[in-house]
N, CA, C and O atoms as a printed pandas DataFrame, in Angstrom:
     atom_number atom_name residue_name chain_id  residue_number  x_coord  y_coord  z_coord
0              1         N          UNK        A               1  148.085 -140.263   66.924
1              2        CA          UNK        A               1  149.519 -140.059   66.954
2              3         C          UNK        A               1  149.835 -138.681   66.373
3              4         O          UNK        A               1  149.488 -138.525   65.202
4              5         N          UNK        A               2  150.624 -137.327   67.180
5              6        CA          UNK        A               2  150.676 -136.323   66.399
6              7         C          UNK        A               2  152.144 -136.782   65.641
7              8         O          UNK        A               2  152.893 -137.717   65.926
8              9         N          UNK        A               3  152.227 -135.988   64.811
9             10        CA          UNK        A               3  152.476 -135.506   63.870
10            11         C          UNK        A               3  153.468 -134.083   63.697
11            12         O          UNK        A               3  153.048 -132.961   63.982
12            13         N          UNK        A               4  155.004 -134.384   63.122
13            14        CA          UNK        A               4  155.711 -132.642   63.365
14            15         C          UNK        A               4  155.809 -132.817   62.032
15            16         O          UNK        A               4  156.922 -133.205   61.674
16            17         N          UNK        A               5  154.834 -132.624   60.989
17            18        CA          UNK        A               5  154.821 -132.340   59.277
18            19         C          UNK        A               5  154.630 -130.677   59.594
19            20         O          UNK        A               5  154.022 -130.349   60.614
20            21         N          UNK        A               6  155.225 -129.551   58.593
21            22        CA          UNK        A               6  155.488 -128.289   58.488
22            23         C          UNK        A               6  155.112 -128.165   56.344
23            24         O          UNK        A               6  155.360 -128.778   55.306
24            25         N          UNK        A               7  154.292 -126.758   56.911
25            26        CA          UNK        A               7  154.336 -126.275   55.292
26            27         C          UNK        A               7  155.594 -126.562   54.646
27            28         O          UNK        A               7  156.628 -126.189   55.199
28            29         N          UNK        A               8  155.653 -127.346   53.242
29            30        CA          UNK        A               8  156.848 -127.289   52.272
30            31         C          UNK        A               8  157.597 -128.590   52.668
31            32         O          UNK        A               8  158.681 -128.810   52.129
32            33         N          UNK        A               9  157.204 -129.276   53.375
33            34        CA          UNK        A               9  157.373 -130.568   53.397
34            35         C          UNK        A               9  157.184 -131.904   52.615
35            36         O          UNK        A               9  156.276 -132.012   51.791
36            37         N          UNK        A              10  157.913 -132.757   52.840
37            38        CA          UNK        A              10  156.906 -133.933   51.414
38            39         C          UNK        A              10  156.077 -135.071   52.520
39            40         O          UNK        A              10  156.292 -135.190   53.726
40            41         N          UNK        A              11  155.366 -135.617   51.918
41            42        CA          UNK        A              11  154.378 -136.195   53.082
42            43         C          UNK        A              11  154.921 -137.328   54.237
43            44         O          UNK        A              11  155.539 -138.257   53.718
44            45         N          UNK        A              12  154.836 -137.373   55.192
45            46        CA          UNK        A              12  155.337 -137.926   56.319
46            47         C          UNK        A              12  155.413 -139.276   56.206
47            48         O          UNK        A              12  154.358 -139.908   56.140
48            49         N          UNK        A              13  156.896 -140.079   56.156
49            50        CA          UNK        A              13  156.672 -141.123   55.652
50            51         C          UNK        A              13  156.474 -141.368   54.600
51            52         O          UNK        A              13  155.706 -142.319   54.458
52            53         N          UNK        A              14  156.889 -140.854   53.582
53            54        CA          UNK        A              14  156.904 -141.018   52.228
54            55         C          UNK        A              14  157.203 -142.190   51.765
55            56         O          UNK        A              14  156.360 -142.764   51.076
56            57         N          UNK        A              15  158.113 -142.639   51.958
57            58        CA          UNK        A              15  158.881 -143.733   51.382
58            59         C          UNK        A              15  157.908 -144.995   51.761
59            60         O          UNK        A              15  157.767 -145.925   50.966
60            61         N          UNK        A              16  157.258 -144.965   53.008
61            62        CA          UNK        A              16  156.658 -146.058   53.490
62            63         C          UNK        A              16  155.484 -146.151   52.955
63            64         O          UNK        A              16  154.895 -147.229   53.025
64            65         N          UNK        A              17  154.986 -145.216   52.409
65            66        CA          UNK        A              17  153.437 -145.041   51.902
66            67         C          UNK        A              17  153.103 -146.063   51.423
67            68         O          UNK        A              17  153.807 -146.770   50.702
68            69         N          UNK        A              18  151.649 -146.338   51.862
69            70        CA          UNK        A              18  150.969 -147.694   51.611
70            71         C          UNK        A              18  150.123 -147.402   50.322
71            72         O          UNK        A              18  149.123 -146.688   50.398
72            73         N          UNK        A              19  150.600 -148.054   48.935
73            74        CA          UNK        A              19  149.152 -147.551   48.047
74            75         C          UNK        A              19  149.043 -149.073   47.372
75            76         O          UNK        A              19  149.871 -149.784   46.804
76            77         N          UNK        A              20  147.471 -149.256   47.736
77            78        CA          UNK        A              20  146.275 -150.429   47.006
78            79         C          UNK        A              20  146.274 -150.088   45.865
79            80         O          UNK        A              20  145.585 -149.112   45.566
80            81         N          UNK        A              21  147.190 -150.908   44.647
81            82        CA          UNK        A              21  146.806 -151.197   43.408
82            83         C          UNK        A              21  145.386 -151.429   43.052
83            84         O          UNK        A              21  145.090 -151.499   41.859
84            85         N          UNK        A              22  144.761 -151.517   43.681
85            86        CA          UNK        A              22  142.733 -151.396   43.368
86            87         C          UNK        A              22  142.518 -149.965   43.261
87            88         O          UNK        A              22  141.842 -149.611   42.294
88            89         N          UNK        A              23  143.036 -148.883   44.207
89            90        CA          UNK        A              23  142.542 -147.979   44.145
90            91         C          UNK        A              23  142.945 -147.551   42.747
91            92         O          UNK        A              23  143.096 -146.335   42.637
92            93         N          UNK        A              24  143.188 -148.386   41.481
93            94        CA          UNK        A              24  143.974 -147.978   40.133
94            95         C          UNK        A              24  143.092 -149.370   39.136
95            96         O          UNK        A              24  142.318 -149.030   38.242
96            97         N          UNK        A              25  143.301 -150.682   39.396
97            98        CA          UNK        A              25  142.965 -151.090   38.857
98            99         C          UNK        A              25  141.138 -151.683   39.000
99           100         O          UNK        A              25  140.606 -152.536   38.289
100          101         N          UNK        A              26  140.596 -151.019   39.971
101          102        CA          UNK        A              26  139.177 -152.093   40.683
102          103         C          UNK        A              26  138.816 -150.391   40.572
103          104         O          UNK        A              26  137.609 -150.486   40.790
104          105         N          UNK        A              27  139.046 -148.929   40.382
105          106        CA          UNK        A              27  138.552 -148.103   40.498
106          107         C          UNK        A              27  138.727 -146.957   39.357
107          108         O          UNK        A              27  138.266 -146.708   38.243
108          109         N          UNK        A              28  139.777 -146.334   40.391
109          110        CA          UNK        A              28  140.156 -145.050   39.295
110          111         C          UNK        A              28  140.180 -145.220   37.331
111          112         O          UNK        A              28  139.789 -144.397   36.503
112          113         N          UNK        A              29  140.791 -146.594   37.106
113          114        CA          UNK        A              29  141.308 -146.741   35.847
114          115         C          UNK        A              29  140.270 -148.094   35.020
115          116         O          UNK        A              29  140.502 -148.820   34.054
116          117         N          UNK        A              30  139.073 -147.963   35.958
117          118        CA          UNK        A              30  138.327 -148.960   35.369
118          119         C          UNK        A              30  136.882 -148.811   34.983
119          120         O          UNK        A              30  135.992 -148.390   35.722
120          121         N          UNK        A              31  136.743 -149.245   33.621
121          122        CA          UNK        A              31  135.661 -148.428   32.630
122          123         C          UNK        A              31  134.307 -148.984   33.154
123          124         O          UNK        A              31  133.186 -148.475   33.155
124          125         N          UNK        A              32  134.641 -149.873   33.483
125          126        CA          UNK        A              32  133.383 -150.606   34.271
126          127         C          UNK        A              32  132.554 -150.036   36.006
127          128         O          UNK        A              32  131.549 -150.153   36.707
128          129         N          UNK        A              33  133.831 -149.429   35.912
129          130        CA          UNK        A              33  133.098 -148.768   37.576
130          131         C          UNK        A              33  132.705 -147.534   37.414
131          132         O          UNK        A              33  133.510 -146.626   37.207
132          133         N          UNK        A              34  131.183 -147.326   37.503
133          134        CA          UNK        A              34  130.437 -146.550   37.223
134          135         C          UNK        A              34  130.795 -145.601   38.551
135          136         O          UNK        A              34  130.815 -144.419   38.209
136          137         N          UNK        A              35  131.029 -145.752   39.696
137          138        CA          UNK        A              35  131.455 -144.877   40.551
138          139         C          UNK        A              35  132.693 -143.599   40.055
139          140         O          UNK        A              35  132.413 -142.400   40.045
140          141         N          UNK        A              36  133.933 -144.103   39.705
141          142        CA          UNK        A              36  134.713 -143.159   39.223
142          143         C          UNK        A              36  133.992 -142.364   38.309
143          144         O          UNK        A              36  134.843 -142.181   37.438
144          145         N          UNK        A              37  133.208 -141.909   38.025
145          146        CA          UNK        A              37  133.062 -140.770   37.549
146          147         C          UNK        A              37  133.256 -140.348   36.209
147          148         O          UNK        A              37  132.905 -139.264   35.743
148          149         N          UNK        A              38  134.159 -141.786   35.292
149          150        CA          UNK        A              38  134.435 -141.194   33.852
150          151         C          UNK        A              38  136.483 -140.975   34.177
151          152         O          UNK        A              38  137.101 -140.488   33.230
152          153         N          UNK        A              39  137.268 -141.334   35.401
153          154        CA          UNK        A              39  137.898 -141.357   35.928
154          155         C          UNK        A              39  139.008 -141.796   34.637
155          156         O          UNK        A              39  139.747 -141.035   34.012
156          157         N          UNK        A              40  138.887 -142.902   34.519
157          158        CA          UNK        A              40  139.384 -143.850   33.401
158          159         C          UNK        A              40  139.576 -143.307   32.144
159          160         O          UNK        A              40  140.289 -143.934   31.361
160          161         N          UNK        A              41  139.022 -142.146   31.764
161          162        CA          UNK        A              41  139.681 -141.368   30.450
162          163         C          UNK        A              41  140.445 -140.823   30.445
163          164         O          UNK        A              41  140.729 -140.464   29.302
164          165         N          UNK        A              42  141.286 -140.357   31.415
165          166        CA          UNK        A              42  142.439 -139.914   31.416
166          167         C          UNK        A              42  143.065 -140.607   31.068
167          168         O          UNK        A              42  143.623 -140.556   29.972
168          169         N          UNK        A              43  143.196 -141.644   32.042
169          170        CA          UNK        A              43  144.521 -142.539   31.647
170          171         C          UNK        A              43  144.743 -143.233   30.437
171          172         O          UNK        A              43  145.895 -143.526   30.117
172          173         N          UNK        A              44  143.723 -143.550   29.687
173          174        CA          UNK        A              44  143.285 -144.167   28.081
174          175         C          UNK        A              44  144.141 -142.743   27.961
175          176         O          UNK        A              44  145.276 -143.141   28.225
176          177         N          UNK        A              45  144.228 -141.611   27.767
177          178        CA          UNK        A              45  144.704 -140.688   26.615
178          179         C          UNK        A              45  145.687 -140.538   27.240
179          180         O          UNK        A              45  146.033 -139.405   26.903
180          181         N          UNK        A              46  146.834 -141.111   28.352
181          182        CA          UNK        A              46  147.772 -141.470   28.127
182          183         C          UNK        A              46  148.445 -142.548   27.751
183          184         O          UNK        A              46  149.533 -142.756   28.288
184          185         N          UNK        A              47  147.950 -143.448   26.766
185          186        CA          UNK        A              47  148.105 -144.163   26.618
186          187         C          UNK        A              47  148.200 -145.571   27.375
187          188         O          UNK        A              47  148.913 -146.509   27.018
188          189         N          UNK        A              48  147.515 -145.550   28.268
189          190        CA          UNK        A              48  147.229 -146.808   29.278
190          191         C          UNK        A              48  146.172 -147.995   29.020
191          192         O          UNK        A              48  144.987 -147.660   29.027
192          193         N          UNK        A              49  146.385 -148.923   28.864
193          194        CA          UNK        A              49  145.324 -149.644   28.164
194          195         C          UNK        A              49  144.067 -149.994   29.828
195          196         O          UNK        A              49  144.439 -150.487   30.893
196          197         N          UNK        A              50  143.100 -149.681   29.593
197          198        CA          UNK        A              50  141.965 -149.463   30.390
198          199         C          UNK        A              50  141.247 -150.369   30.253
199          200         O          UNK        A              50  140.256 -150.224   30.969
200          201         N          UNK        A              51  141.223 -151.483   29.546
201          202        CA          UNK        A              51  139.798 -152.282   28.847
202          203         C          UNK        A              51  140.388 -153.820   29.319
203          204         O          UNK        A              51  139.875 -154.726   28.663
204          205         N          UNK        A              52  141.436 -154.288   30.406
205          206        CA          UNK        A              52  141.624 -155.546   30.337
206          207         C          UNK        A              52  142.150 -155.228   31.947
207          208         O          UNK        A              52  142.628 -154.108   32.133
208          209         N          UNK        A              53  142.094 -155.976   32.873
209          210        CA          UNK        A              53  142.749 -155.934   34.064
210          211         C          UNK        A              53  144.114 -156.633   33.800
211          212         O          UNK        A              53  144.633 -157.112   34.808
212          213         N          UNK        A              54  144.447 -156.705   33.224
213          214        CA          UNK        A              54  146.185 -157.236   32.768
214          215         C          UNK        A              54  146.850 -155.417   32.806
215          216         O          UNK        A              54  147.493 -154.724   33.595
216          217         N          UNK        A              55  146.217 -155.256   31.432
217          218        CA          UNK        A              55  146.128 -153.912   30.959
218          219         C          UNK        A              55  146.412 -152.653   31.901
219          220         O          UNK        A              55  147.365 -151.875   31.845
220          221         N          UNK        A              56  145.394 -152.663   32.727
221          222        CA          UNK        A              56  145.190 -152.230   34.182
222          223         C          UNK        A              56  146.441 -152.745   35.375
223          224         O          UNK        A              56  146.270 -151.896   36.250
224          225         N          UNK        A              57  146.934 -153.139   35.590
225          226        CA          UNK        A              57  147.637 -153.882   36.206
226          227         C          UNK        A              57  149.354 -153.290   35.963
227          228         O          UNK        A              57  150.251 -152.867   36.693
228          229         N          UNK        A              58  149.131 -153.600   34.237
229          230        CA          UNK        A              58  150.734 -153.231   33.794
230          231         C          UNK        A              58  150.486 -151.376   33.966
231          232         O          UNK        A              58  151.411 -150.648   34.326
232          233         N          UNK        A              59  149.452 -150.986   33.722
233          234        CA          UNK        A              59  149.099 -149.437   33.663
234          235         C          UNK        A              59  149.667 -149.043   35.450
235          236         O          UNK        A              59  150.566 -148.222   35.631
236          237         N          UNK        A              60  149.193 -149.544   36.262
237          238        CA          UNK        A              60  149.225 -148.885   37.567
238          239         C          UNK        A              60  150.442 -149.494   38.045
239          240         O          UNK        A              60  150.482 -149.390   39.271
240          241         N          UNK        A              61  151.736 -150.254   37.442
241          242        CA          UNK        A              61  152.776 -150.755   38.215
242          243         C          UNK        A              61  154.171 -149.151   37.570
243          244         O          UNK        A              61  155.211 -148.655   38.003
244          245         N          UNK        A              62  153.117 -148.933   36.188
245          246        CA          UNK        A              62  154.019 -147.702   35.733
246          247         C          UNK        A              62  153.551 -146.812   36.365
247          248         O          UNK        A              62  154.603 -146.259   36.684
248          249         N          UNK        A              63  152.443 -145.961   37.005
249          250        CA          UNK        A              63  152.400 -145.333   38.138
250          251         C          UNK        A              63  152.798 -145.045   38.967
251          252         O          UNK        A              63  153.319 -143.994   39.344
252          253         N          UNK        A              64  152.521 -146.392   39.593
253          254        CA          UNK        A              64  153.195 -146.527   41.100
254          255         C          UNK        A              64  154.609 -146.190   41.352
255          256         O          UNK        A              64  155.148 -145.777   42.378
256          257         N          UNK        A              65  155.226 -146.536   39.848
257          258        CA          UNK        A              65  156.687 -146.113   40.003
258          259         C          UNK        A              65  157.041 -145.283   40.031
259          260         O          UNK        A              65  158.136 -145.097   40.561
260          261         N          UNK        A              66  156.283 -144.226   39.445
261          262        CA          UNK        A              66  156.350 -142.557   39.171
262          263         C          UNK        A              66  156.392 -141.796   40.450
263          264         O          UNK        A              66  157.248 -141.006   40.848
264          265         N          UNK        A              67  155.068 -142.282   41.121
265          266        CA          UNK        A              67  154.780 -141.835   42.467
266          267         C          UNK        A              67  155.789 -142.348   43.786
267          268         O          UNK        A              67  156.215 -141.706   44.747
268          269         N          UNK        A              68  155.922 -143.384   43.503
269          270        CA          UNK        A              68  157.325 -143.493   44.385
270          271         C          UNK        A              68  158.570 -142.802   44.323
271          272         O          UNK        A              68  159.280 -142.617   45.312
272          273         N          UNK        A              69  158.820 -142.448   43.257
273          274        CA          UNK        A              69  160.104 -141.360   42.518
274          275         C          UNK        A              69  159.626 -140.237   43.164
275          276         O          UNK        A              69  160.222 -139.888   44.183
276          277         N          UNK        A              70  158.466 -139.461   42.702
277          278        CA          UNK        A              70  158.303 -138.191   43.393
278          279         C          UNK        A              70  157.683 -137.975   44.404
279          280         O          UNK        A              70  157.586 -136.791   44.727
280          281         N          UNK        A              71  157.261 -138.650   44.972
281          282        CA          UNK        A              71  156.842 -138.529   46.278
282          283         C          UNK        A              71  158.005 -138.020   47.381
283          284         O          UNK        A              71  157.600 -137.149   48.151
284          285         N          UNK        A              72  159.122 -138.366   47.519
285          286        CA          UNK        A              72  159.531 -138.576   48.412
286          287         C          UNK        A              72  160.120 -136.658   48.234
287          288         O          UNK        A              72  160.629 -136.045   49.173
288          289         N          UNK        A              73  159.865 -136.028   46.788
289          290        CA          UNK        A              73  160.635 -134.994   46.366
290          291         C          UNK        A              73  159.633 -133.738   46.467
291          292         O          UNK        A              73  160.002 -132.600   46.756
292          293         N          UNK        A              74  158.408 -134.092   46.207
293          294        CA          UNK        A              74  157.246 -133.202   46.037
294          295         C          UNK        A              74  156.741 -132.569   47.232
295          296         O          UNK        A              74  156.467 -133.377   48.120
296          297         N          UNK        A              75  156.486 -131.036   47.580
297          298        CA          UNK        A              75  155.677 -131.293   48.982
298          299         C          UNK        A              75  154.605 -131.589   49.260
299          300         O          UNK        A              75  153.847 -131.632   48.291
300          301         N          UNK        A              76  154.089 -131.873   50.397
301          302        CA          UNK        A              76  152.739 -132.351   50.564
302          303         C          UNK        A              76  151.908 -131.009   50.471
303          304         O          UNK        A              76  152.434 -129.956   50.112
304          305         N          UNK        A              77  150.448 -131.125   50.851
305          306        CA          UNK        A              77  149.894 -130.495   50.756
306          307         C          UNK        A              77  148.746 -130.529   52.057
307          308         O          UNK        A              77  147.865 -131.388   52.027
308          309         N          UNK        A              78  148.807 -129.675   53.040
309          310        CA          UNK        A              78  147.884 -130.581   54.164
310          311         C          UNK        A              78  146.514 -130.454   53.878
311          312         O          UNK        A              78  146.341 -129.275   53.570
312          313         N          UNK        A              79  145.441 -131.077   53.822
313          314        CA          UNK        A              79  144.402 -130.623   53.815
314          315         C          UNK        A              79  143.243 -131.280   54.857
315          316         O          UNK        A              79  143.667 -132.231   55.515
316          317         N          UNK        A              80  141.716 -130.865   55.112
317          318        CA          UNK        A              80  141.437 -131.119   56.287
318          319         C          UNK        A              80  140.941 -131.971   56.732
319          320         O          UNK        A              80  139.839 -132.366   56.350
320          321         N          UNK        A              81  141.706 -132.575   57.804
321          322        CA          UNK        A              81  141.535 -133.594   58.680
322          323         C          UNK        A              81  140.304 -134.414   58.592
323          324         O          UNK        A              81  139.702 -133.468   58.083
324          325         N          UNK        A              82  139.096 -135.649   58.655
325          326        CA          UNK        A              82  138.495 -136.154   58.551
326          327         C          UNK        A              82  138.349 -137.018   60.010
327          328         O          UNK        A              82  139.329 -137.098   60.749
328          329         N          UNK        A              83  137.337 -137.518   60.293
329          330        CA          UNK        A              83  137.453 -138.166   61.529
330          331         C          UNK        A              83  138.405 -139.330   61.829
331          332         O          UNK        A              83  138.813 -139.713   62.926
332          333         N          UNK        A              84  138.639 -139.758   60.728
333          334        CA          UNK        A              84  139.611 -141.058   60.617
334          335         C          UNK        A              84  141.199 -140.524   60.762
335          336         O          UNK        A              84  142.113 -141.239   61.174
336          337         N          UNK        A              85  141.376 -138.822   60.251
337          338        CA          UNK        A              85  142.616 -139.169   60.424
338          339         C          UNK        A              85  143.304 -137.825   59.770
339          340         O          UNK        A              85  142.676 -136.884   59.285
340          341         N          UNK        A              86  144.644 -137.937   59.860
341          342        CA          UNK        A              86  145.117 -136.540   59.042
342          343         C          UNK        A              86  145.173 -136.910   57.615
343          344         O          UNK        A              86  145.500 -138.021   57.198
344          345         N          UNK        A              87  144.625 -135.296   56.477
345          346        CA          UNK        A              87  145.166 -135.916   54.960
346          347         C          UNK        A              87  145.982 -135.130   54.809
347          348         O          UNK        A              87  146.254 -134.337   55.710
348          349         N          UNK        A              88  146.677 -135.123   53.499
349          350        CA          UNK        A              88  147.505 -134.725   52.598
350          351         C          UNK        A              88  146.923 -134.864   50.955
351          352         O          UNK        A              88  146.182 -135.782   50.605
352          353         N          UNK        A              89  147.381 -133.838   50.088
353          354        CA          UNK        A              89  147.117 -133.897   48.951
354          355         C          UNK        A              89  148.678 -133.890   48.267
355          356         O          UNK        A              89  149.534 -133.062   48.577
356          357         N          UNK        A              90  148.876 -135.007   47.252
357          358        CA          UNK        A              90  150.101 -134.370   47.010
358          359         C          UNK        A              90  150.449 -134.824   44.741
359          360         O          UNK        A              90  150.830 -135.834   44.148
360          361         N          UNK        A              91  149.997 -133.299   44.247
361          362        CA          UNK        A              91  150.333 -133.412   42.736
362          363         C          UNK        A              91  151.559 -134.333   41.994
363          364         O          UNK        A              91  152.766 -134.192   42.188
364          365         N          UNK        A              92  151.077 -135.055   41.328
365          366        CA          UNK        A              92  152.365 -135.940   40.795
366          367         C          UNK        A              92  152.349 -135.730   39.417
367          368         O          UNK        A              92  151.251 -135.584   38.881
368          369         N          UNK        A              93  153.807 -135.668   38.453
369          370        CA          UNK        A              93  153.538 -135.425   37.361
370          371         C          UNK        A              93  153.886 -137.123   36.676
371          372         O          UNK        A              93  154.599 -138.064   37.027
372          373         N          UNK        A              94  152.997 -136.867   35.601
373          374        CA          UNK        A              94  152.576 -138.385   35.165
374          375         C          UNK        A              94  153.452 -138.453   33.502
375          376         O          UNK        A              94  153.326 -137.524   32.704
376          377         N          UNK        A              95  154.085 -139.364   33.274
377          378        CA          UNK        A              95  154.150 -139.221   32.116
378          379         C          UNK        A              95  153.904 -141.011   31.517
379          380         O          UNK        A              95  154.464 -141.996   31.998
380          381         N          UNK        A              96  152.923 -141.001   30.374
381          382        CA          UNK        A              96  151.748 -142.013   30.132
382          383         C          UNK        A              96  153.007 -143.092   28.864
383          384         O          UNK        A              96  153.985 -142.726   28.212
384          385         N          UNK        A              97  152.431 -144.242   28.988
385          386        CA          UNK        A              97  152.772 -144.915   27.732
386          387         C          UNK        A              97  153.105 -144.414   26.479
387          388         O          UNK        A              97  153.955 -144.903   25.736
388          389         N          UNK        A              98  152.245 -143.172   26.192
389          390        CA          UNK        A              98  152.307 -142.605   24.755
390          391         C          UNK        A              98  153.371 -141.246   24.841
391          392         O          UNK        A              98  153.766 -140.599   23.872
392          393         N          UNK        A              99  153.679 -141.034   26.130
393          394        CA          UNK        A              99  154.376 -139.661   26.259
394          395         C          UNK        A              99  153.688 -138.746   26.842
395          396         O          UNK        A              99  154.275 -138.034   27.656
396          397         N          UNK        A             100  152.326 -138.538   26.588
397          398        CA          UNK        A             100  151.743 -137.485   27.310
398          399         C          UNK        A             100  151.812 -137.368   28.606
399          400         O          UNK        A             100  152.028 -138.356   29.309
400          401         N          UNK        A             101  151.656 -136.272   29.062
401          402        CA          UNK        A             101  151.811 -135.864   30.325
402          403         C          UNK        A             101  151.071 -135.587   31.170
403          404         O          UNK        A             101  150.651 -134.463   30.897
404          405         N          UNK        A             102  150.493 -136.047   32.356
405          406        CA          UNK        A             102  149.310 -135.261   33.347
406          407         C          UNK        A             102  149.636 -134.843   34.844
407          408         O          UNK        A             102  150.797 -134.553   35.132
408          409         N          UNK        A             103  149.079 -134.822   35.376
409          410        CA          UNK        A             103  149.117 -134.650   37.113
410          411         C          UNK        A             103  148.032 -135.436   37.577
411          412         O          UNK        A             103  146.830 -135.473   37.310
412          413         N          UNK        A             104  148.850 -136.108   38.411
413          414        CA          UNK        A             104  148.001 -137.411   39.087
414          415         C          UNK        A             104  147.646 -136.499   40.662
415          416         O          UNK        A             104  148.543 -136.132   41.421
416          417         N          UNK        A             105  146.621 -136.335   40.833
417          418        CA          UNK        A             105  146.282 -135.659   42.028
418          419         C          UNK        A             105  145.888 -137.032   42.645
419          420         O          UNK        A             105  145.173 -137.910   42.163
420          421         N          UNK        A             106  146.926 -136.961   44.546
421          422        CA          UNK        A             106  147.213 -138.057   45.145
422          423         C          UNK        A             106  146.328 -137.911   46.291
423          424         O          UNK        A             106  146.316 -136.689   46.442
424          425         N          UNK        A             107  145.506 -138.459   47.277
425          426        CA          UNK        A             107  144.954 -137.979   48.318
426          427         C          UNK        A             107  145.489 -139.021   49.538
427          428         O          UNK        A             107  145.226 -140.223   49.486
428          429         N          UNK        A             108  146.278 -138.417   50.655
429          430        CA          UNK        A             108  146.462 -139.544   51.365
430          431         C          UNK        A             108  146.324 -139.180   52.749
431          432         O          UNK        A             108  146.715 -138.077   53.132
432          433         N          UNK        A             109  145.665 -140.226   53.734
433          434        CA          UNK        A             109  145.428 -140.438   54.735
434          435         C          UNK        A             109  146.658 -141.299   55.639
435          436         O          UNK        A             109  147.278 -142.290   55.251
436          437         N          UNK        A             110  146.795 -140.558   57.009
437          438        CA          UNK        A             110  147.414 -140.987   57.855
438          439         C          UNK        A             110  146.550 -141.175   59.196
439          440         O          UNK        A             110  146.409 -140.254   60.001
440          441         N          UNK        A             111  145.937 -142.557   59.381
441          442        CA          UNK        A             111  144.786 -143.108   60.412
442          443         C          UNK        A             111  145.589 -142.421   61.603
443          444         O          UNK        A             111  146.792 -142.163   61.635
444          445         N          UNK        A             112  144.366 -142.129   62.826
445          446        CA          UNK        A             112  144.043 -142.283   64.051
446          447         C          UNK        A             112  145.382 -142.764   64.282
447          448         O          UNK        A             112  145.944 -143.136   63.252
448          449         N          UNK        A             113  146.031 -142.857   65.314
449          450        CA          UNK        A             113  147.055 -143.694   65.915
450          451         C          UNK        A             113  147.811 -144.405   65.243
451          452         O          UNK        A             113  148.345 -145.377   65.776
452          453         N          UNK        A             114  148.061 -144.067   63.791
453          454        CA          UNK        A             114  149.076 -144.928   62.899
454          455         C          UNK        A             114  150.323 -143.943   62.595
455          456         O          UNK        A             114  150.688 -143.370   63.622
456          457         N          UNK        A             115  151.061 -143.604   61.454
457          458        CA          UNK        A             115  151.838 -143.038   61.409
458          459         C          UNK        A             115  152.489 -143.707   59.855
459          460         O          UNK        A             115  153.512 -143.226   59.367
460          461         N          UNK        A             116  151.801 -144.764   59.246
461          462        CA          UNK        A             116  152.477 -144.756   57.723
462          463         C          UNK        A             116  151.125 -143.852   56.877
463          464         O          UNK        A             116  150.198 -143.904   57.685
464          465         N          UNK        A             117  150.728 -143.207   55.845
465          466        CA          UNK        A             117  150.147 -142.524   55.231
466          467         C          UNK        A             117  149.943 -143.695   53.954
467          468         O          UNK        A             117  150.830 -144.415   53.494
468          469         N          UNK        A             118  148.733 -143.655   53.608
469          470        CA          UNK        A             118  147.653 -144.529   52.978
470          471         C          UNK        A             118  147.053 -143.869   52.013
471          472         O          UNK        A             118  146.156 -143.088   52.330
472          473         N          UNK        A             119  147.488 -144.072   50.326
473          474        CA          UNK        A             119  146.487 -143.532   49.611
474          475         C          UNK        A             119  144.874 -143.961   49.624
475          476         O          UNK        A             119  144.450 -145.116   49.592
476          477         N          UNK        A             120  144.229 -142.960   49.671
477          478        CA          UNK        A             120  142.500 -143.233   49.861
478          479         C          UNK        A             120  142.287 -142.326   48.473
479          480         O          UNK        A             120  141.194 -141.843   48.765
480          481         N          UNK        A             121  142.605 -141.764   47.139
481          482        CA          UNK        A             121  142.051 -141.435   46.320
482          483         C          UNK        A             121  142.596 -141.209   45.033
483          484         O          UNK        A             121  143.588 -141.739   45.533
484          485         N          UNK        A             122  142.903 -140.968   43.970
485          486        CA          UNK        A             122  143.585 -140.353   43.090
486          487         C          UNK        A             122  142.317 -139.882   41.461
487          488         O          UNK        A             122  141.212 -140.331   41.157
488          489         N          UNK        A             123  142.954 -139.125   40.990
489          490        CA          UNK        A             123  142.463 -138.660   39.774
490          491         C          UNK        A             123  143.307 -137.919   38.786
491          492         O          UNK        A             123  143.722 -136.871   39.280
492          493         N          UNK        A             124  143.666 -138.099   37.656
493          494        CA          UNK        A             124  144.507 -137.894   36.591
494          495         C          UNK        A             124  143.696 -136.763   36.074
495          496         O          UNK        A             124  142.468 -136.733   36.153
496          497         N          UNK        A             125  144.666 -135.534   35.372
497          498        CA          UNK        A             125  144.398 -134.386   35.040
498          499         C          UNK        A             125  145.093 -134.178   33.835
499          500         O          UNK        A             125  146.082 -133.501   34.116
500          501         N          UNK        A             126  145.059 -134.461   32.457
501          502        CA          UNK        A             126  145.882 -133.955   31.624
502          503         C          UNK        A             126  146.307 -132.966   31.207
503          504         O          UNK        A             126  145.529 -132.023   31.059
504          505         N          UNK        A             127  147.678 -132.826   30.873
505          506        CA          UNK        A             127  148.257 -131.135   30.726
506          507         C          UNK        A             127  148.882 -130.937   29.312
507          508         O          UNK        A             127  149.347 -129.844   28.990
């Protein structure tokens, strides 16, 4: 399905964006998944409790809310295409349980023949 997204835009379908609370609580924000990378220390030093999937859970519903707020305000960022589909990168500013502040770098995919945009990644950056 093309696509009329333009530099300085916010990502297509914003509002509709599909994002899997796993990709937060089963990944990014969980100390146990040796895949992320060490992912999960960010969000501990914003004060997010990391060590309980409750914890995890209440952590990524305050997220999600953030990213829904600015998403729709932020521009996207296009970056390159994958066989599955068009991406987008799009910086979110985070502000944590304790106050601190980061940038949630967002990665999202819009499949082959679809047209709502799908987070497939994220990683927290403290500032």
């Amino acid at each position: 399905m093309k696509h009329d997204w333009q530099v300085g835009e916010v990502l297509p379908k914003a509002a509709q964006a599909e994002i899997d609370f796993r990709k937060f609580t089963e990944y990014s924000m969980n100390p146990s998944n040796l895949n992320n990378q060490g992912k999960w220390k960010a969000f501990d030093l914003l004060g997010y409790n990391v060590d309980s999937v409750r914890g995890r859970f209440i952590a990524t519903q305050h997220i999600v809310d953030q990213i829904r707020f600015h998403l729709e305000r932020i521009p996207a960022i296009l970056d390159d295409p994958s066989q599955y589909g068009m991406r987008f990168s799009v910086k979110i500013p985070i502000i944590g349980f304790n106050d601190r502040k980061g940038i949630l770098v967002t990665k999202w995919q819009i499949d082959n023949n679809k047209c709502i945009p799908r987070l497939i990644t994220n990683w927290l950056k403290i500032i």
